[in-house]
C-alpha positions as CSV (number, residue, x, y, z in Angstrom):
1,X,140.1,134.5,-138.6
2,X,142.6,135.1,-142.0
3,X,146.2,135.0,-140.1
4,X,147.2,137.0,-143.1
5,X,144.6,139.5,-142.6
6,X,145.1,139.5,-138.8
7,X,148.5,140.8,-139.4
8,X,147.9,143.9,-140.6
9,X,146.3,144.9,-138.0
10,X,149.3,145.3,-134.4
11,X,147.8,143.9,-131.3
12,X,145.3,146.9,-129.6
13,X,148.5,147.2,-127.3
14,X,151.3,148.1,-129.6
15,X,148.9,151.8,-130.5
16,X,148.2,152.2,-126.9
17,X,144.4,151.6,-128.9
18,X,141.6,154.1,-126.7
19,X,139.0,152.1,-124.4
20,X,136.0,153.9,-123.6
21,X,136.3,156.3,-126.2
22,X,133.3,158.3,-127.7
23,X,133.2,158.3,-131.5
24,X,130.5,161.4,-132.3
25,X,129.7,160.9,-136.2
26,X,128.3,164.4,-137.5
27,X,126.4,163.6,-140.4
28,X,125.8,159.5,-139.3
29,X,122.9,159.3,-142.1
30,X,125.1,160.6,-144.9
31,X,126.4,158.0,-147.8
32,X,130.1,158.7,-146.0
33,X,128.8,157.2,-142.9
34,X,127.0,154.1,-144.7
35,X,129.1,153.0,-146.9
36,X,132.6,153.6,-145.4
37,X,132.9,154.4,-141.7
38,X,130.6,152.1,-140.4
39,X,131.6,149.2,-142.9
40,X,135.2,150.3,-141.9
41,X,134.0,149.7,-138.0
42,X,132.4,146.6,-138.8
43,X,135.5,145.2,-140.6
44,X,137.4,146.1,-137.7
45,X,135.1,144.4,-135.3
46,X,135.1,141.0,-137.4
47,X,139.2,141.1,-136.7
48,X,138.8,142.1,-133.2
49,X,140.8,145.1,-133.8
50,X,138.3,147.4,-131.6
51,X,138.9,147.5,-128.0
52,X,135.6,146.1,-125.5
53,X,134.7,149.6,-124.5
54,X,133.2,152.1,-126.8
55,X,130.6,154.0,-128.1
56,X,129.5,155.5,-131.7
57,X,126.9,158.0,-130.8
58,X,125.8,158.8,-134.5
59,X,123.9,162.1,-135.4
60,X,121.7,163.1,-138.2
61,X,117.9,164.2,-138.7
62,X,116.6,161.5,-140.7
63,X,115.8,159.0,-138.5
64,X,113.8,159.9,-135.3
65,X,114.9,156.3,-133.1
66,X,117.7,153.9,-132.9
67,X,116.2,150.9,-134.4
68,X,115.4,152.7,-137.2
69,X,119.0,153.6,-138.2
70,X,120.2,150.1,-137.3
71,X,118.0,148.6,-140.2
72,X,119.2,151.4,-142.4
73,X,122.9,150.8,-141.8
74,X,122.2,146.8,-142.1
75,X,121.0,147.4,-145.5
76,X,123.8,149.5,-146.5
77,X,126.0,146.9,-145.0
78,X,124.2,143.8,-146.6
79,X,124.7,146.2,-150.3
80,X,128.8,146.0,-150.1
81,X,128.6,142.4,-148.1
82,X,127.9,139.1,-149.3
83,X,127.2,138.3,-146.1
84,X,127.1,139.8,-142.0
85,X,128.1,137.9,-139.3
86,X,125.5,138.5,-137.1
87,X,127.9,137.5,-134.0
88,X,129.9,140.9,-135.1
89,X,127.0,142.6,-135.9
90,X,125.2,141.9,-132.6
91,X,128.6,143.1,-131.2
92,X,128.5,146.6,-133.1
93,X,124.9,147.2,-132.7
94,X,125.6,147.2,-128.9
95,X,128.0,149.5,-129.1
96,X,126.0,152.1,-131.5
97,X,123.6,154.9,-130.5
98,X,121.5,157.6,-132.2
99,X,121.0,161.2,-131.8
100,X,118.0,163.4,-133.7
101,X,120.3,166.4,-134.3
102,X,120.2,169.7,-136.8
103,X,123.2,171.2,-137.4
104,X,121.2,174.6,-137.0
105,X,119.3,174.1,-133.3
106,X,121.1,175.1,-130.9
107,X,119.0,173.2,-128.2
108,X,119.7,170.3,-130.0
109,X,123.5,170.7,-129.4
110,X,122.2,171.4,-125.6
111,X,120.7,168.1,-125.5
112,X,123.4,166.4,-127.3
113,X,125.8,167.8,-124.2
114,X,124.0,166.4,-121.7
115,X,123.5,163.0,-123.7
116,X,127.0,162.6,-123.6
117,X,128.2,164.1,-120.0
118,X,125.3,161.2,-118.4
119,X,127.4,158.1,-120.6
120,X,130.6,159.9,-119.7
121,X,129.8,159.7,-116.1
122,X,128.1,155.6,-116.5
123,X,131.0,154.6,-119.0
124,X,134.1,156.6,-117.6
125,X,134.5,158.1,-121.5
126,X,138.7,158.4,-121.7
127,X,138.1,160.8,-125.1
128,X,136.2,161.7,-127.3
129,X,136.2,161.4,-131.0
130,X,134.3,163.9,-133.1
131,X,134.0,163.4,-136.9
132,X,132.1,165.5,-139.4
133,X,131.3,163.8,-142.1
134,X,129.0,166.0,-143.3
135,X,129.6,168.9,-146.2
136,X,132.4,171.3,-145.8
137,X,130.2,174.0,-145.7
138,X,129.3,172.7,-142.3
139,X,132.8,172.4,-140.6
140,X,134.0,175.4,-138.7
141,X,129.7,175.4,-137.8
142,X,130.4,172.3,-135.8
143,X,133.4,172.7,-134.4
144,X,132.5,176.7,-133.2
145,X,128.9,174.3,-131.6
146,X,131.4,172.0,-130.2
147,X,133.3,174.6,-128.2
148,X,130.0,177.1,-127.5
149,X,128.0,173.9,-126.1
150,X,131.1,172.5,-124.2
151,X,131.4,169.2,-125.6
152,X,135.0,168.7,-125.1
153,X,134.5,168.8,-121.3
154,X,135.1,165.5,-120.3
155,X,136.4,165.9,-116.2
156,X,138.9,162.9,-116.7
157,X,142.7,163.2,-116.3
158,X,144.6,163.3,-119.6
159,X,141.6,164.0,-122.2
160,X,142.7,164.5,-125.7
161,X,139.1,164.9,-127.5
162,X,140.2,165.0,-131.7
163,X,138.3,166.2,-134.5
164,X,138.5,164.4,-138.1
165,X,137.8,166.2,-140.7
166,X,137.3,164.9,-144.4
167,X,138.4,166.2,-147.0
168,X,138.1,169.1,-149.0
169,X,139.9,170.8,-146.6
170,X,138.9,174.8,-147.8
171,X,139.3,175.7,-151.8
172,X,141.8,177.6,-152.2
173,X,145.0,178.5,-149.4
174,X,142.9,181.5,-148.4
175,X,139.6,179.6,-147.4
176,X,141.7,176.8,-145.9
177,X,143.5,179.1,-143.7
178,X,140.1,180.7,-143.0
179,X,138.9,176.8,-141.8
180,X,141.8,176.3,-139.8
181,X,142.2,179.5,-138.0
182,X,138.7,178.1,-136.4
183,X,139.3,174.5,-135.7
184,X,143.1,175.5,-134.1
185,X,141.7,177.7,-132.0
186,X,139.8,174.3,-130.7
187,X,141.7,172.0,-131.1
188,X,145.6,171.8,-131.0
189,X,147.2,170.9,-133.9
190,X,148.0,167.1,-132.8
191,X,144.3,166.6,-132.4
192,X,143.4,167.8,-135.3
193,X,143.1,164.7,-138.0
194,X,142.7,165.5,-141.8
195,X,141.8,162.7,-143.9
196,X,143.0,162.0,-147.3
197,X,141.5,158.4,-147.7
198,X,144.3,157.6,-150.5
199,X,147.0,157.6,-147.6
200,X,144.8,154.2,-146.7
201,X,145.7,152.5,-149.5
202,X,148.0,149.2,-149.1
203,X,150.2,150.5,-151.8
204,X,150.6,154.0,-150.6
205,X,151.8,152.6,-147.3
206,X,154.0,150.3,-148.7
207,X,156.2,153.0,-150.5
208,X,158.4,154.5,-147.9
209,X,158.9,150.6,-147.0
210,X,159.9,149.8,-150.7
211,X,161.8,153.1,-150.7
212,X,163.9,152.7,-147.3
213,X,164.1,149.0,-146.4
214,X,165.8,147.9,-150.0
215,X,169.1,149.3,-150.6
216,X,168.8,148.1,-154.4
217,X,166.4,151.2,-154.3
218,X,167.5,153.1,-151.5
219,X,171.2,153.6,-152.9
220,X,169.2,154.5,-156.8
221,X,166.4,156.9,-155.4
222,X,167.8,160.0,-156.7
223,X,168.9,162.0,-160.2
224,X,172.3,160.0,-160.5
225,X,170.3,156.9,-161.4
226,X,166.7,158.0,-162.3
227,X,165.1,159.2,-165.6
228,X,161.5,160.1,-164.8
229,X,158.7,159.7,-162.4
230,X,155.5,159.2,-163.2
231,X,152.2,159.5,-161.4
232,X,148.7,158.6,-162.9
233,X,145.0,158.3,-161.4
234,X,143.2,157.2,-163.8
235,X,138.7,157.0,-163.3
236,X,136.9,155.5,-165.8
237,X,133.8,157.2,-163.9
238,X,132.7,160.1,-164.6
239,X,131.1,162.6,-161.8
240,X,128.3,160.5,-161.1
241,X,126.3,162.9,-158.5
242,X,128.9,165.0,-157.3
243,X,128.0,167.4,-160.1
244,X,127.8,170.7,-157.9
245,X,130.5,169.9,-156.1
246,X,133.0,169.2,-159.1
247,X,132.0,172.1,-161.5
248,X,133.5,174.2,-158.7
249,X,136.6,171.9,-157.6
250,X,137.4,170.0,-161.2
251,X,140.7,167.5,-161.3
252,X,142.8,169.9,-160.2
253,X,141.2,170.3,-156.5
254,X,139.3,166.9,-156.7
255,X,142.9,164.9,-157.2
256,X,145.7,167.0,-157.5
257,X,145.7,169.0,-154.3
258,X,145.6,166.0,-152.1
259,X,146.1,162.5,-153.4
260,X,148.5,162.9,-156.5
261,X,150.6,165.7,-154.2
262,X,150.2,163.4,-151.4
263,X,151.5,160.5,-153.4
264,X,154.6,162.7,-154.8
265,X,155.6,164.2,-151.4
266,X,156.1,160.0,-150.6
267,X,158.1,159.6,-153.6
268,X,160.2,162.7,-153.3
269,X,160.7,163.4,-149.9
270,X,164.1,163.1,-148.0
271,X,164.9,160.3,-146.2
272,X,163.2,160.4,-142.3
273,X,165.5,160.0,-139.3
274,X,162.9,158.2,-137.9
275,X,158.9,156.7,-138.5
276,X,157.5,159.2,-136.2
277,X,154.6,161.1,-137.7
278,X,155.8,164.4,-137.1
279,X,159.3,163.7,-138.5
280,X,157.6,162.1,-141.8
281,X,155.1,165.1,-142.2
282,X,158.5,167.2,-142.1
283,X,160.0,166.0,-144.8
284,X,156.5,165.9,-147.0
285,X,156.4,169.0,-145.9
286,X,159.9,170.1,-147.6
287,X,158.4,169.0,-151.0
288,X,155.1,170.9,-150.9
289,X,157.0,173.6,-149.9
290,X,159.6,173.4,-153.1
291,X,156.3,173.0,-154.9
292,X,154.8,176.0,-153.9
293,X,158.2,177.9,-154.9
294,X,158.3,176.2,-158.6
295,X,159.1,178.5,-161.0
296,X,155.9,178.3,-163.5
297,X,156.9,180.8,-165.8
298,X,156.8,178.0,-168.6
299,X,153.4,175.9,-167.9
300,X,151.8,176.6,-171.1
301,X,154.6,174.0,-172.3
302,X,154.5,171.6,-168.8
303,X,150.5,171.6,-168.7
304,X,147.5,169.9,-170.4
305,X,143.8,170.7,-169.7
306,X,141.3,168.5,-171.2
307,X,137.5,167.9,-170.4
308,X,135.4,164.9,-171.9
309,X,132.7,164.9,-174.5
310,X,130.2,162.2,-175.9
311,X,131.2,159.1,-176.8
312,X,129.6,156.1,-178.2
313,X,130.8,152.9,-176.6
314,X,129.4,149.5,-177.4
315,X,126.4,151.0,-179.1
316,X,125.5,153.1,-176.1
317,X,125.8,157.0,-175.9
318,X,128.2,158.3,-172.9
319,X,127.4,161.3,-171.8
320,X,129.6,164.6,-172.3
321,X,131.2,166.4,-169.0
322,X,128.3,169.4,-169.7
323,X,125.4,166.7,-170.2
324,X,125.8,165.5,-166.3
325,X,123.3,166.5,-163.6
326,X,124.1,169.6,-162.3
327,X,126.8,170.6,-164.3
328,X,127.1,174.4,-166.1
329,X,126.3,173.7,-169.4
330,X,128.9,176.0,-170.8
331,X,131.7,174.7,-168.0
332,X,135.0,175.0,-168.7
333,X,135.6,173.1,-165.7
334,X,138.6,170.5,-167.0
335,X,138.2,166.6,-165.6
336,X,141.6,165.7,-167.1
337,X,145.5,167.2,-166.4
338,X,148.2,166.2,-167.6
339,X,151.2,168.4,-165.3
340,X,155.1,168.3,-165.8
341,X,157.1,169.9,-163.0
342,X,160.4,169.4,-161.4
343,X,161.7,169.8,-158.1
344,X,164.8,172.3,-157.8
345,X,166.9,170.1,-155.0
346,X,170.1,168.1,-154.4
347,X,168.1,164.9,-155.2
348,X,165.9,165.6,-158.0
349,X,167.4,168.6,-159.7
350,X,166.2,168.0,-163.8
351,X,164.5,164.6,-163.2
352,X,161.2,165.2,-164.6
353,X,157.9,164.5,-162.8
354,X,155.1,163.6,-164.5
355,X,151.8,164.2,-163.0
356,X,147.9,162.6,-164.6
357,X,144.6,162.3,-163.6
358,X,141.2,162.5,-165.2
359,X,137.4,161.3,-165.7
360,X,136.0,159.1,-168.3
361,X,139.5,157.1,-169.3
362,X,139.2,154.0,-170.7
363,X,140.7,152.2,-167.9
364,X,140.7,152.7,-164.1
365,X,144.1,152.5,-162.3
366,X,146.4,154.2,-160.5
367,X,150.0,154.0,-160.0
368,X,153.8,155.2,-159.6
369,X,156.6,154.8,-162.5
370,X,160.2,154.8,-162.0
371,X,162.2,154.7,-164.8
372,X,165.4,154.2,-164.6
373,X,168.3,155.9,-166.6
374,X,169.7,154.2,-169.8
375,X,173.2,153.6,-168.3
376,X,174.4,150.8,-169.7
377,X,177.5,149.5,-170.1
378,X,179.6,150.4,-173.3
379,X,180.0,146.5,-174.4
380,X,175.9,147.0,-175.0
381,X,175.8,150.0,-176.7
382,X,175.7,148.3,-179.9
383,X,172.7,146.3,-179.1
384,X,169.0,147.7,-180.8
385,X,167.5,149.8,-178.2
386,X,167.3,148.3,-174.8
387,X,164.2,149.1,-172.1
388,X,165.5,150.9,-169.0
389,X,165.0,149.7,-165.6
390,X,161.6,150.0,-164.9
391,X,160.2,150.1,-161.5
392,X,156.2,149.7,-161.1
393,X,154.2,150.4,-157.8
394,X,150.4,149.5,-158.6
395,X,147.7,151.1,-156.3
396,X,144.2,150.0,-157.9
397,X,142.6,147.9,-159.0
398,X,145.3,145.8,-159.2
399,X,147.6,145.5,-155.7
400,X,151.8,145.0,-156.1
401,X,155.1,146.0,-157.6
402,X,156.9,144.8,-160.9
403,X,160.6,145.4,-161.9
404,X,161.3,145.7,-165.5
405,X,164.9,144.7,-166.0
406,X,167.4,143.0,-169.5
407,X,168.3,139.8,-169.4
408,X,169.7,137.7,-172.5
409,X,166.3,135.6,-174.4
410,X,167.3,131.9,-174.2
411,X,168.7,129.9,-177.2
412,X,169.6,133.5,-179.1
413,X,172.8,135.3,-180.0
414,X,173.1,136.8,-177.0
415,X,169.8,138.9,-177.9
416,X,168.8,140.7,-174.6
417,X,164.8,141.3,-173.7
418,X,163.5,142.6,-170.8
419,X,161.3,140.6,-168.4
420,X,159.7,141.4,-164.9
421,X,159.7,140.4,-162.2
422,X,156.6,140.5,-159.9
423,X,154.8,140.7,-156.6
424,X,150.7,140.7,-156.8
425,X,149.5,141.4,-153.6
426,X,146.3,141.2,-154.5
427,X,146.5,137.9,-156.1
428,X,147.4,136.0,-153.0
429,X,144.9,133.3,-152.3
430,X,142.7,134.5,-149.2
431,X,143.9,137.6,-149.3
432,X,141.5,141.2,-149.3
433,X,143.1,144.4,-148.7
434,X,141.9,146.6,-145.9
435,X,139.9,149.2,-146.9
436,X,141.6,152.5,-146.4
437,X,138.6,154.2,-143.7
438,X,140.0,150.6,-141.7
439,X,143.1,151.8,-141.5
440,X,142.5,155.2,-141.0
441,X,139.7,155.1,-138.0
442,X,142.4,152.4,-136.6
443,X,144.8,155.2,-136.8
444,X,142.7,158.0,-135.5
445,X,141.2,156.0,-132.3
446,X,144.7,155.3,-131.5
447,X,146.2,158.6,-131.8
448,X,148.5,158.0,-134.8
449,X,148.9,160.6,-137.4
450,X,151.3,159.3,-139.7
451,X,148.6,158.7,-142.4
452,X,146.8,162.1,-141.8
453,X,147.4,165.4,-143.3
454,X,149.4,168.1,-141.6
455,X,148.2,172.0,-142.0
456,X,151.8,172.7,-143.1
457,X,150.8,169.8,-145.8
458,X,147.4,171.5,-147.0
459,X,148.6,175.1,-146.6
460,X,151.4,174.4,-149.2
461,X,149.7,172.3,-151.3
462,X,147.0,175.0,-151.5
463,X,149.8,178.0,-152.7
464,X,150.8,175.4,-155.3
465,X,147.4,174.7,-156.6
466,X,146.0,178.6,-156.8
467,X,149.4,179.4,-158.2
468,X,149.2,176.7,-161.0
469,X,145.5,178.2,-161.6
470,X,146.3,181.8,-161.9
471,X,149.2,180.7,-164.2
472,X,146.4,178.9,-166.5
473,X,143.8,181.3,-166.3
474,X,146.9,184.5,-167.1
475,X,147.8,182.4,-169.9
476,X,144.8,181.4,-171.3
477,X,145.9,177.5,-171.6
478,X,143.9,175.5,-174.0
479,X,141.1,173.1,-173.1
480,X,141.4,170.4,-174.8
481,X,138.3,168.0,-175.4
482,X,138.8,163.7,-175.5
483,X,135.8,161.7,-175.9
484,X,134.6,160.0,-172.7
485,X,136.1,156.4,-172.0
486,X,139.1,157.3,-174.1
487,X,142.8,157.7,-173.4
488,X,142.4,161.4,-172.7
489,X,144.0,163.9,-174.7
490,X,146.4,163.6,-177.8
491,X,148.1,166.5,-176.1
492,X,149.2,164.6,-173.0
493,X,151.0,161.9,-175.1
494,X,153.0,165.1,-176.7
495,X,153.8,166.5,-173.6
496,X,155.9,163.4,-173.0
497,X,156.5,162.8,-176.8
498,X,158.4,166.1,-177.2
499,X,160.8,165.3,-174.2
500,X,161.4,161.4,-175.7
501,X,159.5,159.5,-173.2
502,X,155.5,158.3,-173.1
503,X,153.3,157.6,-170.1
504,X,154.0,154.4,-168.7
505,X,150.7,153.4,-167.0
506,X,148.2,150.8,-169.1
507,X,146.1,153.5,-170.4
508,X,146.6,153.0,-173.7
């Protein structure tokens, strides 16, 4: 095994990592289930991160035997793998089994209970791990069948069943609320684990460890020594076939709610007294809740809604937003925003955060900017304009951090240029970042929550969200159209232009 890759990964042990647990997969035919959470077991398997004793029982209606969804997840598998390792997958398949289920039948959930009490009793189940990965719609379904049909009864000492639910977690604070009333009244709080798959990025982890365990950056994290902070997730994709699904949601649910917020609650929060889940999802929690208080009386100045039209690229036509399958052809649905906003506190009173995402861009990537104020010393005040400290953190495709800083250019009259300095992670020979689900189902089968979403987490980030919305929709803000696989809109390079600044991601 990769040493390198090994590490990642803390010996079974250290997480107190669940033997004979029960993972139940809602909605085990589903592209979700194919091409990340069994992929994401399978990886773990190959490192022998997955303890001897367990079971995937996966559900769906598609397949009416075992064997036959074995072959279908081995395809899936052999589409993302150049190649299986039949050793590991010999070792998955034994510890995989299927179950003919409809959401609807309620005999089927009958049968499904008694499935699982017979290989509780034969395997000594510890807990049991349900996960819908199936269409929100179908959430607070399952979870009521879950209770009604008795499937957290497991007659063990110290059983902790958990749910996992994907996002979107409801659309809108009021419908989210709605969801969770139902699933709390299941399942407490601590069981209760809300993925946001971007908190399993390498990069996203790796903040609060730049941030805290650097004092070169610990002692400059703040408005005495920062000028701006930037955010950007940029697609080059457009909706592909999540048509129905994103006319409804658009950027604004589909990215800002939950990964950009996410991302900025990282950034911005207060320093932790400790790594404890709870204590971290406290102080996220403090900056979704000064979000949620922002004063927005200004955001037809701080906002930029844009939504992509044709484009020829290369000789070939690229579709419009309103030319994709199942899209309104009159939507006004925007797949780009451009947000400014600033956070009314001690440590980032008037530092400016700069918020971007959208579909069809030129370029995919996403990442953090920090720049760093121009406070330089008099003596080089005279000098043309010199760049300010510039502090990278690159999340896709490319892995790593660069750190812009002056130094004088060799054989010159004392001329100063900036250089960087860099770490690639993802260059490293032999290296391949963990996919996030790896990550995350290593988190969730051992119980840890730091990289899951708390309901204080969603609920502000949901008053946030419908507040920016009824803002736009009072004011009537501007849609502003940007030809697919461009930079996006002329009007989100002036949002930065009139305060002096420009985006500092690659998307030019």
């Amino acid at each position: 095994m990769d040493k390198t890759i090994d590490e990642l990964y803390k010996n079974p042990d250290d997480k107190n990592i669940q033997n004979n647990f029960q993972f139940i997969l809602f909605g085990g035919t589903g592209d979700l289930a194919h091409n990340k959470i069994i992929p994401a077991f399978y990886n773990l398997a190959a490192k022998d991160s997955l303890p001897d004793k367990f079971t995937i029982v996966a559900t769906g209606r598609r397949y009416d035997n075992k064997n036959a969804y074995l072959d279908a997840l081995y395809n899936s598998l052999i589409n993302k793998k150049e190649k299986i390792d039949d050793k590991v997958w010999r070792f998955l398949t034994e510890h995989i089994d299927y179950f003919q289920l409809s959401f609807k039948d309620e005999n089927d959930f009958k049968n499904l209970r008694k499935y699982l009490k017979n290989k509780s009793k034969k395997e000594k189940v510890a807990n049991r791990i349900f996960y819908l990965a199936t269409a929100p719609k179908f959430f607070a379904e399952i979870a009521k069948k879950i209770e009604k049909f008795n499937l957290l009864e497991i007659k063990l000492e110290n059983n902790e069943s958990r749910l996992v639910i994907e996002k979107p977690f409801g659309h809108d604070f009021k419908s989210a609320k709605k969801l969770n009333d139902t699933l709390s009244s299941i399942f407490s709080e601590k069981n209760i684990f809300r993925i946001d798959h971007y908190l399993g990025k390498e990069m996203i982890q790796n903040i609060m460890v730049i941030r805290l365990s650097n004092p070169i950056f610990r002692a400059l994290w703040n408005k005495d020594h920062i000028d701006n902070i930037q955010i950007y997730l940029n697609e080059s994709e457009g909706v592909k076939d999540r048509g129905k699904y994103y006319d409804d949601a658009g950027v604004i649910k589909d990215m800002f709610q939950n990964h950009i917020l996410q991302v900025l609650s990282l950034i911005a929060m207060e320093e932790p007294e400790n790594l404890s889940a709870e204590e971290i999802s406290n102080k996220k929690v403090e900056v979704f809740k000064e979000l949620a208080d922002n004063d927005l009386s200004n955001i037809d100045n701080h906002i930029v809604r844009g939504q992509y039209i044709s484009n020829i690229v290369d000789g070939e036509k690229i579709k419009s937003y309103r030319e994709e399958k199942e899209i309104d052809s009159q939507s006004e649905t925007a797949t780009f925003m451009a947000l400014k906003l600033f956070l009314n506190n001690e440590r980032w009173r008037d530092v400016p955060i700069y918020l971007k995402s959208g579909k069809r861009l030129n370029k995919k990537e996403a990442g953090i900017a920090i720049e760093f104020k121009d406070s330089f010393h008099p003596a080089y005040l005279d000098q043309n304009k010199l760049d300010n400290n510039l502090l990278l953190i690159k999340i896709q495709p490319e892995e790593g951090i660069s750190l812009r800083f002056n130094t004088r250019k060799p054989a010159s009259n004392n001329k100063i240029v900036p250089v960087e300095m860099e770490f690639c992670q993802s260059c490293q020979q032999f290296f391949n970042s963990p996919e996030n689900y790896e990550v995350l189902i290593y988190d969730m089968i051992s119980g840890d929550k730091t990289l899951f979403t708390s309901w204080k987490e969603v609920s502000y980030s949901w008053k946030f969200i419908d507040k920016i919305q009824e803002k736009y929709a009072e004011e009537n803000i501007n849609l502003h159209k940007y030809p697919a696989l461009s930079k996006g809109p002329k009007a989100a390079d002036q949002l930065l232009e009139n305060d002096g600044r420009k985006w500092l991601d690659n998307n030019k």
